[in-house]
N, C-alpha and C positions, 0 to 999 in steps of 0.2 A: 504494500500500500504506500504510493507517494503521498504524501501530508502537503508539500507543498509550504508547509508554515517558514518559518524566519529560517530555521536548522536545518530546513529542504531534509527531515528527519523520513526512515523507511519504517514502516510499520509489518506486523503478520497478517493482521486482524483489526475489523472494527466492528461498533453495535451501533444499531441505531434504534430510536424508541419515538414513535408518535415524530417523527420526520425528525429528531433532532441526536447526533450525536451523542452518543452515549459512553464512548471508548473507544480509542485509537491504541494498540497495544498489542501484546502475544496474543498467540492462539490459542495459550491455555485460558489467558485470562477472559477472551470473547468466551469460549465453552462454559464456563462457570456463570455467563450470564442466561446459558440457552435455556428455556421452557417450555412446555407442552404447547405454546401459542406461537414459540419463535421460527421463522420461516429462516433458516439455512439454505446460504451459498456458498458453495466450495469453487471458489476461481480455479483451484487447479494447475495452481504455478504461474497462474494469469497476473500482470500488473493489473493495478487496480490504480485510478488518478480520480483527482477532484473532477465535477462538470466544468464542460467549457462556458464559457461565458462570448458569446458573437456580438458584439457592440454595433454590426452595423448591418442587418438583413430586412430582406421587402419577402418575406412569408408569403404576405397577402399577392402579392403579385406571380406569385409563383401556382398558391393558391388558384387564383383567377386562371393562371393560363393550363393548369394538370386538371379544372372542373370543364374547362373545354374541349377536351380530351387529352390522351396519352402523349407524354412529350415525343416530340420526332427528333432527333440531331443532324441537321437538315444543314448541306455543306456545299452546295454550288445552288446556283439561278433555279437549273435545269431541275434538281431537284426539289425546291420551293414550287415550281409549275407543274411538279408531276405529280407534288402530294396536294397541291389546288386541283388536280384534276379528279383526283381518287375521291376528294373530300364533295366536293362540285354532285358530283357524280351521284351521291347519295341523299340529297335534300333539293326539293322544290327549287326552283327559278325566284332568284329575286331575296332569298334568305340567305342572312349572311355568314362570310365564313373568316375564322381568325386563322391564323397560322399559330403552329408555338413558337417561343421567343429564338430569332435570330441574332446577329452581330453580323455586319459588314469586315470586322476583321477577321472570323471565325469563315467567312465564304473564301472559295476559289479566286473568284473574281473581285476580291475586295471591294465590293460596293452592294448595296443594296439595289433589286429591280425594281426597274423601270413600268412608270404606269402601264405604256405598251407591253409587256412583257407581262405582267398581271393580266392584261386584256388577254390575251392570248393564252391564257391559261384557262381563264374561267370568266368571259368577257357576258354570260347572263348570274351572274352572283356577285351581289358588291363584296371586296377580299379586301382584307385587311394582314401587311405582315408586320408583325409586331416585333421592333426593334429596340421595346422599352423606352427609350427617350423620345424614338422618332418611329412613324408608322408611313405605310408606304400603301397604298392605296388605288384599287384602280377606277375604270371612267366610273362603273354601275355603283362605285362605294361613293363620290363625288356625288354624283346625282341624287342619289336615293337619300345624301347626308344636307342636299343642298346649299353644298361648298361650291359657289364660281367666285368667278375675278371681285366682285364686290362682299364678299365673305369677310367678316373683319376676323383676325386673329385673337385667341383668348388671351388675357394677361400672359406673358410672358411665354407666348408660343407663337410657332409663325405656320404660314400656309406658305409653302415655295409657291412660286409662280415663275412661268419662260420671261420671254424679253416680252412675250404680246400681251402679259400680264394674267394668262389662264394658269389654273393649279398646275402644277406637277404632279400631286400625289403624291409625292414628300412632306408631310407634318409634323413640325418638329415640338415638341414639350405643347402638343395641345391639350394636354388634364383629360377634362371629361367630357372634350365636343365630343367623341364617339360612343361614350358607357351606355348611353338609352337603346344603342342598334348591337347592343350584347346580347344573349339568349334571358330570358324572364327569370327572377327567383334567383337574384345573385348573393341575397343575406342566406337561404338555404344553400344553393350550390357550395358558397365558399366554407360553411361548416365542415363539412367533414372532409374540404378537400385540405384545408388548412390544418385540418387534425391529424391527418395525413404525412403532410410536410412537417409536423412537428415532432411525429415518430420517425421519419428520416433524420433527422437531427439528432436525437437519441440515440440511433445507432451509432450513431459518428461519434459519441459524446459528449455533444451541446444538450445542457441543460437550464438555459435559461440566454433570451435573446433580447435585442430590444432593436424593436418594429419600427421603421424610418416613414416616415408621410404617410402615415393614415388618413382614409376618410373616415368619413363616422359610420359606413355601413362595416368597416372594417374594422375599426373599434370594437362595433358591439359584435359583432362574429369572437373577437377576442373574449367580449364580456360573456355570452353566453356558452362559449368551450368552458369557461369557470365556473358559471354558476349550474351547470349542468353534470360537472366532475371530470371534464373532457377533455383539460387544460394539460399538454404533456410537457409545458416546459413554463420556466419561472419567466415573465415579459412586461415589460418596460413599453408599452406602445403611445408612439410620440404623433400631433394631430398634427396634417397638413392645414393650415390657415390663408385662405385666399385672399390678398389683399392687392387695391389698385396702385 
């Protein structure tokens, strides 16, 4: 057992009682605490460490794009239009479709596509590829969002636009112009997908996070994993506050 304390001291054994430390010490001394109610782990030669603590994570956003479906690792153009076509493919005309989260420096081509290059994937479904800071959009997502040339940009986001002043379809830090053309029931969805992600964390070690720009439907997703008993990590969740 790493303790981690001032002495960086090695331990055999610890207790724990109603969540709190009971004894850091030998092995004889944990067995003299054991009782008919004590639930025993034997690591097994395993290191044992304190939880991590991640001071800087977007759960919720991750959340949001694993209740959309299953993440892809989606690594050239070609394939962003192949998995727009498969996903196309399977939902009505005119309903919309997200991608999972990409990065322009994670693709082949180092850049993110092209409105025409969306068109050409799945030019009857407004598409949306989610770049986290910047989303990339084609003509049916434009229209149907009724984003043209006189669209103003939200606080501290922009709409590209060519030289003739039309969109691109490049959106860069637009907040929540697009959240209402989501799928319905995003305070349920994001429940257990967030619960989810919080048991992946646990595997890895993190026991306790603190949530970077919340909304307040993301808040209370936080507040009802708690009050519910569903809460698998200790969290610090900080509000985004929109101001002019």
């Amino acid at each position: 057992v790493l303790t981690v304390d001032a002495d960086f001291r090695m331990a055999e054994a610890l207790a724990i009682r109603d969540g709190l430390f009971v004894l850091v010490g030998t092995n004889d001394q944990a067995r003299s605490l054991v009782g008919k109610m004590t639930r025993v782990v034997d690591a097994a030669g395993k290191t044992v460490v304190p939880g991590l603590i991640d001071s800087h994570v977007h759960a919720l956003g991750v959340a949001e794009s694993e209740a959309r479906g299953a993440f892809r690792d989606l690594r050239t153009i070609a394939e962003i239009q192949a998995w727009l076509r498969e996903k196309a493919s399977g939902v009505p005309d005119g309903q919309w479709v997200w991608s999972p989260r990409v990065f322009p420096t994670r693709l082949a081509e180092r850049r993110l596509p092209t409105r025409a290059e969306l068109d050409q994937a799945a030019p009857r479904h407004p598409v949306v590829v989610d770049a986290a800071y910047a989303l990339v959009v084609n003509t049916a997502a434009l229209q149907a969002a009724g984003i043209g040339p006189d669209t103003p940009a939200p606080p501290g986001g922009a709409i590209v636009k060519d030289a003739e002043g039309r969109p691109t379809g490049l959106l860069r830090n637009v907040g929540g112009l697009l959240d209402r053309y989501q799928s319905p029931g995003r305070p349920e969805r994001l429940l257990a997908a967030l619960e989810d992600v919080h048991q992946r964390y646990n595997q890895v070690g993190i026991t306790s996070v603190i949530e970077r720009g919340a909304d307040l439907d993301g808040y209370r997703a936080y507040e009802r994993l708690h009050t519910q008993g569903r809460q698998r990590v200790r969290a610090t969740v900080t509000l985004r506050v929109a101001s002019d």
